[in-house]
N, C-alpha and C positions, 0 to 999 in steps of 0.2 A: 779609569773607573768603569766596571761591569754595567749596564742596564736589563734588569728583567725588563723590562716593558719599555717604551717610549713615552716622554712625557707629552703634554699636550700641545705644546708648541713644535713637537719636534723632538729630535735628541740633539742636546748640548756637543757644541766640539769635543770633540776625542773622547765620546762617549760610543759605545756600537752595544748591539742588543744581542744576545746569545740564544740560543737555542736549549731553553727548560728541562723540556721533555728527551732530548738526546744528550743533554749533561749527565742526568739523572740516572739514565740508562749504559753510560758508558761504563767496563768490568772494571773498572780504577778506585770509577764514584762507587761501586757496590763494594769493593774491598775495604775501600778509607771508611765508610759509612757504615758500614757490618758490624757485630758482633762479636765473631770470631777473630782475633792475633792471635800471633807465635808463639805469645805465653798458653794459653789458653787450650792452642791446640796440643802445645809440648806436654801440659798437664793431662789432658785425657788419654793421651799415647799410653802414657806413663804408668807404669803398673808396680808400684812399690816392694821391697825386696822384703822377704818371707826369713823368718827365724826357722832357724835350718830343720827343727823338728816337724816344721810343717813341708819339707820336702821330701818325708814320707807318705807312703800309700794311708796311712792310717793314724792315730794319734789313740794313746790310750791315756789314763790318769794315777797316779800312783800321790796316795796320802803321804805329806809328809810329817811325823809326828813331831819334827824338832820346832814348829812352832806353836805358840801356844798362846791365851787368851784370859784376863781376866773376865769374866762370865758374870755379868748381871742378873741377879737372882730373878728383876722380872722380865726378862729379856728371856729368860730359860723358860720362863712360866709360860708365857705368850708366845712364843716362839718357839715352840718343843720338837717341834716336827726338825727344825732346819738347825736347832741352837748346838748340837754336838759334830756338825759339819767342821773337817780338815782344810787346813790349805791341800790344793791339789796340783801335783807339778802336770804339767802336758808333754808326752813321751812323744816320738815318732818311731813308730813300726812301720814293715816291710811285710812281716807274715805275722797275722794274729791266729790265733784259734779262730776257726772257722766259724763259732758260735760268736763271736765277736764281729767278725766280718760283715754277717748278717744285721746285727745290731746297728751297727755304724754303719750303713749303705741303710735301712730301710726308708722307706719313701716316710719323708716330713712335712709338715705346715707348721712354720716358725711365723712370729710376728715380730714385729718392733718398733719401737713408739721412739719420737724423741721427748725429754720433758724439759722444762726451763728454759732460758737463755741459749742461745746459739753459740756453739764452741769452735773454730774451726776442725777438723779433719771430721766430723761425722757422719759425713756421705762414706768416707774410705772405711769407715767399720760398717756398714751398711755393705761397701763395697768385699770386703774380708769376709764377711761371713757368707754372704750370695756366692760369691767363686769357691768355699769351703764345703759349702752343702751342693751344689752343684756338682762338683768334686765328685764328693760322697755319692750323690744319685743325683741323675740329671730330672728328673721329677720332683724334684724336694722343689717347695715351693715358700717364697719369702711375702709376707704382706708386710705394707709400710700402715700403719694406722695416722690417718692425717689431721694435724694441728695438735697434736700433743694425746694427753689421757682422755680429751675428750673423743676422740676417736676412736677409741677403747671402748668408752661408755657407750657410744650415740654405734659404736661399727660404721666407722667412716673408715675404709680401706682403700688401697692401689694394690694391685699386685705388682713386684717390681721385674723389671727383667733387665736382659743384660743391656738393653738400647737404653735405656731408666739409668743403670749403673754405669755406665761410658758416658753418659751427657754430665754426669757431677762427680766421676771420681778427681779426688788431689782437689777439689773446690771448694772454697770457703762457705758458708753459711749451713741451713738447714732447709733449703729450699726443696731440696726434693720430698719430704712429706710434711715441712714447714713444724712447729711448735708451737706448746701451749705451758699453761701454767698450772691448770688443773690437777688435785691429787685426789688419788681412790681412796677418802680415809671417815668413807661413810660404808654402814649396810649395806645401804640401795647400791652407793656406787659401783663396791663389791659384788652385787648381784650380777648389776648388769652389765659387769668386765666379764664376770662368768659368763654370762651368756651368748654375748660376744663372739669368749674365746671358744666355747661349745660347738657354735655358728658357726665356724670355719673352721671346726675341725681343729683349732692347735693341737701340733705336740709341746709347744714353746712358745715363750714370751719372755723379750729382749727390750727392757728399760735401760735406754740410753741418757742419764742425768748426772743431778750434783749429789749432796748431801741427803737430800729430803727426796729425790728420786728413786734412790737406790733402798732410806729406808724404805718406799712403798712397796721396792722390788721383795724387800723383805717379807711385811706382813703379806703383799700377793702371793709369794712361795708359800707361805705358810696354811693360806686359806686353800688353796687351788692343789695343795699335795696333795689331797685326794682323789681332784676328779684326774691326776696322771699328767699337770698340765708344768711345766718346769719352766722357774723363772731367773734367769740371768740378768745381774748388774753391768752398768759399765759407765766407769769413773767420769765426767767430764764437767768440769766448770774452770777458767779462766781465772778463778780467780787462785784458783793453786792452794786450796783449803782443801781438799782430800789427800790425803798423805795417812799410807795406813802401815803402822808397824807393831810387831807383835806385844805381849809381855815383856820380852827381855829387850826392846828398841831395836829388834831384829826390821831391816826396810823391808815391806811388801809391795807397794805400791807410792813409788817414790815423789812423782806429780800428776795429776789428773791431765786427760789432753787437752789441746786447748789453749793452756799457760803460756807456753813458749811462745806461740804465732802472734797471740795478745802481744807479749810484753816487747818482745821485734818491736810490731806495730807500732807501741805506743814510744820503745824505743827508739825510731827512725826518725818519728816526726819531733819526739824531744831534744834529739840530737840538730835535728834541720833549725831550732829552736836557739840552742846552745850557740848554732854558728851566724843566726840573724843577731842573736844578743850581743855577742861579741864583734860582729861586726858594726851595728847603731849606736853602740856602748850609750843606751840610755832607756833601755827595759831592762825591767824583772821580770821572768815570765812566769807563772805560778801555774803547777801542769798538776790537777786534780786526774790522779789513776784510780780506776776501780777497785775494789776490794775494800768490802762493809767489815767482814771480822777478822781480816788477815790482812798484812802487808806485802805479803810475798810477791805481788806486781811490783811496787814500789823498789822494793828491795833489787830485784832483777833488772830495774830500770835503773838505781844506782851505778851498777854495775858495767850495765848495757852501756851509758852513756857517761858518767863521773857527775854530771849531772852537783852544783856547787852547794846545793842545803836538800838533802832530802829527808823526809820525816820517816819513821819507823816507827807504828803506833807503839806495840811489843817494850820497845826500847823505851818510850813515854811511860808507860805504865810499872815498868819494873823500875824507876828514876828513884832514887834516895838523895833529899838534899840534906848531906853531910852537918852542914852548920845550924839546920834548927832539929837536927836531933842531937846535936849535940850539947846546943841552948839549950832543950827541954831536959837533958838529964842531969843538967847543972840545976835546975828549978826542981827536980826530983819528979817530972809530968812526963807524957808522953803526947808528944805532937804529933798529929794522926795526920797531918796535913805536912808533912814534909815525906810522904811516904805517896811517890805517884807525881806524876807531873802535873803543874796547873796551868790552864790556859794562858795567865800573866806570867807563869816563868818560860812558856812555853816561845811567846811572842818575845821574850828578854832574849830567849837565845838563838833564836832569827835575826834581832834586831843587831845583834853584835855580831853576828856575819855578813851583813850589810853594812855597817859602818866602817868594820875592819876590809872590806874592799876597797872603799870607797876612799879610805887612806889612802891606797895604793891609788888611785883616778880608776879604780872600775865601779861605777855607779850604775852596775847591770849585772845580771846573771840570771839563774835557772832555780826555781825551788821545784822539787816534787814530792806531794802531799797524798797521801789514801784515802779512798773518798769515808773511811771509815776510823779516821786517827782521833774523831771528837771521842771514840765509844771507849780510848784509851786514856782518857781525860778525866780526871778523877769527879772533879763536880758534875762535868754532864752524865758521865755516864751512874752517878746519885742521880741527877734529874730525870734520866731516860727510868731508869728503872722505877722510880716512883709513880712517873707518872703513865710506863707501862701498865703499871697496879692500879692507878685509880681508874685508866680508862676502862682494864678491863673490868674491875669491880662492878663499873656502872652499867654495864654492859650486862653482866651475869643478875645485878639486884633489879635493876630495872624495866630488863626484857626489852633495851632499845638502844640504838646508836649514839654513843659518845657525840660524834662529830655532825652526826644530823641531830641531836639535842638544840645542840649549841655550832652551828653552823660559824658564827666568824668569832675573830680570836677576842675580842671584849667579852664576848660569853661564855669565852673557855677559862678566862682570865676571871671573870668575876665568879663562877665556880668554883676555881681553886681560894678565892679570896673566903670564901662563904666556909671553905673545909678549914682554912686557917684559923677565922673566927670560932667555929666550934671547935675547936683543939685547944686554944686559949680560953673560952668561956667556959668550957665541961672539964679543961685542965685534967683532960684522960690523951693518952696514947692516940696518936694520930699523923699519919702516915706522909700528910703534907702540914707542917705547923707553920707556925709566922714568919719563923728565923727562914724558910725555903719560900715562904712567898716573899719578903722582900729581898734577898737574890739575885729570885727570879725576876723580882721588877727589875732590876738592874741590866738584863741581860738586855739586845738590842730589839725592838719588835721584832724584826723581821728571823730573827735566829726564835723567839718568843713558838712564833706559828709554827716555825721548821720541827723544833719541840715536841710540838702538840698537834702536829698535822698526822694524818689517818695512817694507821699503820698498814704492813703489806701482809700479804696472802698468810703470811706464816707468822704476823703474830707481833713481828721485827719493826723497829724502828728505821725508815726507808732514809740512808746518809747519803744514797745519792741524790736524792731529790733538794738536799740542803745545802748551802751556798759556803761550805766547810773551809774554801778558799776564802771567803767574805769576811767570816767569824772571825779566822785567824790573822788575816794581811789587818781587817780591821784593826784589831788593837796592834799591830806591828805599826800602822800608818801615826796612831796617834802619838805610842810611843818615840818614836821617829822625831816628829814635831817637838818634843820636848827635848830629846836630844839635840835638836837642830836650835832650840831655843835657849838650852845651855852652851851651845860651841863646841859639843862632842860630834855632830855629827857634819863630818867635812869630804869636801873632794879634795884629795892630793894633787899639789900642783907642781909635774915635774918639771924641776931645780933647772933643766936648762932651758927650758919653754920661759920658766921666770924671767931667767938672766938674760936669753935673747931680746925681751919684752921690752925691761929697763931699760936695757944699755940703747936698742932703738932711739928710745926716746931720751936720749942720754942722760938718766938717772945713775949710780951707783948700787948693782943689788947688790953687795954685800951690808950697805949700810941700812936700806929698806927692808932686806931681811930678816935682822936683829928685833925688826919694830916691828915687824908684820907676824913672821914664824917664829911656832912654838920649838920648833926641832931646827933651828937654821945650822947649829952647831954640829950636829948629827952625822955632820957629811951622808945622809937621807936622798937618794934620788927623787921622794916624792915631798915635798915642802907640805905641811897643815899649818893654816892659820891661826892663831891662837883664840882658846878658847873665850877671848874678852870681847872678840870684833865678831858679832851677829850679824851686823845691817851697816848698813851704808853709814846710817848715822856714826854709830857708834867705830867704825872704822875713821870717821874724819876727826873724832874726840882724841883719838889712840895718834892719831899724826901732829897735833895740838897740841898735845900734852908732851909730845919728844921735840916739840919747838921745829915740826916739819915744816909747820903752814901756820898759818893767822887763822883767827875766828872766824875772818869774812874770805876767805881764800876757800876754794872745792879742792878738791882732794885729787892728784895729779892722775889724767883718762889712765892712763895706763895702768896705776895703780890698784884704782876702782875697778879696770878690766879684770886684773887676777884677782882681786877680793871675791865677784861675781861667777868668776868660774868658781870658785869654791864652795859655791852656794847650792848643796845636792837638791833636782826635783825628784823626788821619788817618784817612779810613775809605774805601773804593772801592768801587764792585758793577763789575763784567767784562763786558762785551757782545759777542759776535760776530755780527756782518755777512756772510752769504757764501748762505745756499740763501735765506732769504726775501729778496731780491734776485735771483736769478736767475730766482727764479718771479715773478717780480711780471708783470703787466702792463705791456706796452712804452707808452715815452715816442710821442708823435708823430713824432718825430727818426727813433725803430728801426721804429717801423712804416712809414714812407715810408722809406726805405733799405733796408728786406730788402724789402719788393715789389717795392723797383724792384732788387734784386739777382736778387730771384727773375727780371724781365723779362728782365736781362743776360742771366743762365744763359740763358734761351732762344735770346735772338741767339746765343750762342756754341755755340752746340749747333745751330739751325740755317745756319750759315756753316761750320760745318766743323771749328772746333778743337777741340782735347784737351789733358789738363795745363794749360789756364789756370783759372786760379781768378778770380772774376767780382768786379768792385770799382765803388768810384765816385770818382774826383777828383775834387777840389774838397768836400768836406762841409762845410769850413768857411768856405765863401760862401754866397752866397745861394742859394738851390733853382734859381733861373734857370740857374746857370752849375754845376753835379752834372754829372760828366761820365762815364757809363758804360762801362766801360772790360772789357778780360781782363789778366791780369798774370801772364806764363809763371812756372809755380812751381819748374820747375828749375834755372834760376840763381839762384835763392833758397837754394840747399839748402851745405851748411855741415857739418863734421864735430862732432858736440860726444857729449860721455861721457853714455850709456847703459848700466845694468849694470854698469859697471866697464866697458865695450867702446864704442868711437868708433862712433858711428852718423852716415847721411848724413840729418842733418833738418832742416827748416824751425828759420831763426834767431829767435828770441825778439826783443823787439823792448822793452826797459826804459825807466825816467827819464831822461830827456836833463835833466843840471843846468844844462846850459847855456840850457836852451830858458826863451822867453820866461815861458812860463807858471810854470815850478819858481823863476825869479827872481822872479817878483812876489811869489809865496808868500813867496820867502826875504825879504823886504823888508817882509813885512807880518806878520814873529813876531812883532814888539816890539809891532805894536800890538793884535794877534791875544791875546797872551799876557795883556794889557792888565793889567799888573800895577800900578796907578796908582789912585789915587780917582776916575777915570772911570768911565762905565758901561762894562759890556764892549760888546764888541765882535761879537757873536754875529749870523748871518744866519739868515733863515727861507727856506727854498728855497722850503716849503710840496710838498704832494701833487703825485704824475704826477696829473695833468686830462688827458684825452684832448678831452672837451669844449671844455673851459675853456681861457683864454688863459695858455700864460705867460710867466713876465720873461725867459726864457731860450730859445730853441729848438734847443739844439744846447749840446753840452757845450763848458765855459768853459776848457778847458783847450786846447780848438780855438780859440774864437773869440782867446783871449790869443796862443796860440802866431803863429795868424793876421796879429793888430797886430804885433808885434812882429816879425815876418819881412817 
């Protein structure tokens, strides 16, 4: 044992005292201690490989009319400036017209902001457009606006250089000019982005966002077309909800960046999951992924890992239960409630791929849930929308806060009691009546407040902040108990574990068999006890009655041993997936895709456009044939419910059940689920390598989709 210091009596035998200040200083201790490894510095080396039309001198844009746009009459109105913009391909030239030359070389001031959530690769499109315009003229000049739009507003800038772009290229996060959450979707704010960008001179303004980023990219094009100021999109959220295809389902924009490195992420550790569960064989781990309106993490995580029950909101919500519409059309009715999943069928058919293990002796495995599968839930998501309405209602009549009104949930609760009571006494149209307050009493408090707790920036009901794992394991926990309390729910006792047991203790299994197991006949390698013997008790009734033992006789040790194994504890730990994924370090995939996004931004900024947001066709072929592209964001735009009030925004983009990739999943429960005396079924995706080679380059939910289209 080391001693920094000597004790007061001295130093203890075979203790000796080292030298602090010259450990500290040794080049070992500053290597081990540092910053900097081999990953780290391999990523900055590292300069990502360029879509070949960017190994031209020059790029130009050629409209291409074959794809086309269903156009929103008020998206045309409000948007006129930008609303008849083409997709635009990115050419690579060697000699343009010398009038072009000039164009595309003349000295710039570009900005760019990040907005929302951190996606991995966004320094490398920071880093793609810096070496693109630098390119073009070593005078072009790139400002980072820092912490999001507010940066914008307030002119909080960096100028970036190339010592800025080499310290965070191929690096996870948004650290280099950080993020906010702020949107420009006032007057003033619009004034004072304008003035801002006037202040330094832009030629260009580069929002790097989600959905609601890129619409602001929009209305900003639109207001700023005049003073000459051009504003470019650029896809990113994690959660893989941008996906933009034409009119005809032609792809433009196949996943936003970001998704991939996430779902790796959250697949590595669900995987490390998989192989601690089957190794302790006595958790379930319940792996909560992000994604509020989309399952596409999940989905990917199926995938990634096989992963034994995973949920797909998409798949809940499009559910038909067969027999009560079939009941109702024998009664000449229509049951409106067999159309959509419900929370209790939802939990029935969790619960029956835990029992059906658990036959087999695996009383363990893996579920993965989206932190957004309640909004696919046919009553909650009745409940969210209502009581989306009445907050904002109160909000707009009252001229004050919902949730500072009525600060804890007894007074949000006795509110809605109070709207129930007048809808029953005034026996007029009203928005929450009795039949939804008592429900809602029903539901558990603490899901009650999740409910009713403050919405976020945009209007949305926040599923991550709710215990969505809690809601669902809950009713699977109690259901469970009831099966366990009828004798359905057993751990399989394999046949020759039994008969080693017995014969130990020199009983006869085949005779104890017959009395004990429901399947002894089976020739079964996993033996179930029969559904009559719950408890101890009731197992020494069952021995009693085949004239095994007397009334005052116990029930032979050995016996009661394997009765006992049989007895499942359900037991689960909860895991959430959502920020250590979006900070991770990018896959190869996101770091070659946002550089060369970042490259597009520049073609489209020096050719002249505005309101297109910058993409690549093709990612799910090979790198040869990536096709850099612009993809106008005003015919993209779509009315949907913000605040209680219809806003014009960029469409969300969900699970396609139909798609190749959600049908393999669906096809490969049973053996995913692998409730059988097989081994399971568990993949190892293994770590992002940046270095290193891997089985995959590109997400499986592209390459599937791919084959099968």
């Amino acid at each position: 044992m080391l001693a920094l210091t000597g004790h007061k009596g001295g130093f203890m035998p075979g203790e000796k005292s080292i030298n602090l200040a010259k450990l500290l200083s040794h080049p070992k201790v500053h290597k081990a201690t540092g910053n900097i490894n081999q990953e780290l510095t391999f990523r900055r080396q590292t300069t990502p490989r360029r879509c070949e039309v960017f190994n031209a001198r020059y790029t130009l844009l050629h409209d291409n009319p074959r794809f086309r746009f269903n156009i929103d009459k008020d998206a045309a109105k409000r948007l006129h400036n930008i609303i008849n913009n083409k997709v635009q391909k990115v050419v690579g030239v060697d000699n343009p017209e010398q009038i072009h030359n000039k164009k595309y070389s003349k000295k710039r001031n570009i900005g760019i902001v990040f907005s929302g959530g951190p996606s991995p690769g966004g320094h490398n499109v920071i880093a793609g457009l810096f070496d693109a315009a630098k390119k073009a003229n070593p005078e072009n000049r790139i400002f980072g606006f820092l912490l999001g739009p507010d940066g914008i507003i307030e002119n909080e800038t960096i100028e970036i250089t190339e010592e800025i772009v080499a310290s965070y290229k191929n690096l996870g996060g948004f650290c280099m000019i950080k993020t906010g959450r702020t949107k420009v979707d006032t007057k003033d704010k619009m004034v004072l982005s304008k003035e801002t960008c006037n202040k330094l001179n832009l030629d260009a303004l580069v929002i790097v966002g989600g959905d609601d980023s890129n619409t602001n990219a929009a209305f900003l094009a639109q207001d700023m077309f005049a003073d000459g100021i051009q504003v470019i999109g650029v896809p990113k959220t994690i959660d893989g909800d941008i996906q933009v295809k034409d009119a005809n389902s032609n792809i433009l924009c196949a996943v936003s960046f970001g998704f991939y490195t996430a779902a790796r992420a959250f697949a590595y550790n669900i995987s490390n999951l998989c192989t601690d569960s089957s190794s302790d064989v006595k958790y379930w781990h319940i792996c909560k992924v992000m994604g509020r309106v989309a399952s596409h993490l999940a989905l990917e995580v199926a995938l990634q890992t096989h992963a034994n029950i995973t949920l797909i909101g998409e798949d809940l919500a499009d559910y038909i239960d067969k027999k009560r519409v079939a009941a109702a059309e024998k009664k000449g009715v229509v049951d409106h409630n067999a159309y959509g999943m419900t929370l209790r069928h939802l939990s029935r058919i969790i619960c029956n791929g835990i029992v059906r293990r658990a036959e087999v002796g695996k009383n363990y495995g893996v579920i993965v849930i989206p932190e957004g599968v309640l909004e696919f839930i046919n009553e909650i998501q009745t409940f969210i929308i209502k009581l989306n309405t009445i907050i904002a209602d109160y909000n707009n009549t009252h001229d004050a806060d919902f949730h500072s009104t009525f600060p804890v949930l007894d007074e949000k609760l006795e509110y809605l009691r109070r709207l129930a009571r007048l809808s029953r006494e005034e026996g007029s149209f009203s928005i929450w009546n009795t039949r939804d307050d008592d429900l809602f009493n029903d539901i558990p408090p603490f899901f009650q407040e999740g409910l009713l707790m403050e919405r976020d920036s945009h209007g949305n009901f926040p599923f991550s902040q709710v215990e969505t794992d809690r809601v669902i394991m809950g009713l699977v926990k109690d259901y469970l108990n009831i099966l366990k309390e009828k004798g359905a729910y057993k751990i399989g006792i394999k046949k020759s574990y039994y008969k080693k047991t017995l014969e130990k203790e020199g009983l006869d299994p085949d005779y104890f068999g017959h009395i004990l197991f429901k399947n002894y006949n089976d020739n079964e390698m996993f033996l179930l006890i029969k559904p009559s013997i719950v408890s101890v008790k009731t197992l020494k009734q069952t021995l009693i009655k085949e004239g095994v033992i007397n009334k005052d006789d116990k029930a032979p040790a050995c016996i009661e041993k394997i009765y006992k194994k049989s007895v499942p504890n359900f037991k689960t730990q909860a895991h959430f997936y959502g920020y250590d994924g979006r900070g991770s370090d990018p896959t190869v995939f996101d770091c070659t895709y946002t550089y060369n996004l970042g490259l597009t931004v520049f073609s489209l900024i020096a050719n002249g456009s505005t309101g297109q947001m910058a993409a690549i066709r093709n990612l799910e072929r090979s790198f040869s044939q990536w096709e850099p592209i612009g993809i106008p964001i005003a015919p993209l735009m779509h009315f949907e419910e913000r605040k209680g009030k219809l806003a014009l925004v960029l469409e969300k983009s969900i699970v396609d059940i139909n798609s190749p990739s959600f049908q393999v999943v669906k096809a490969m429960r049973e053996k995913w689920l692998a409730a059988s005396v097989k081994e399971d079924n568990y993949r190892r995706p293994g770590p992002i390598q940046f270095a290193g080679q891997s089985e995959e380059n590109k997400p499986l939910t592209l390459i599937l989709n791919a084959l099968g289209n």
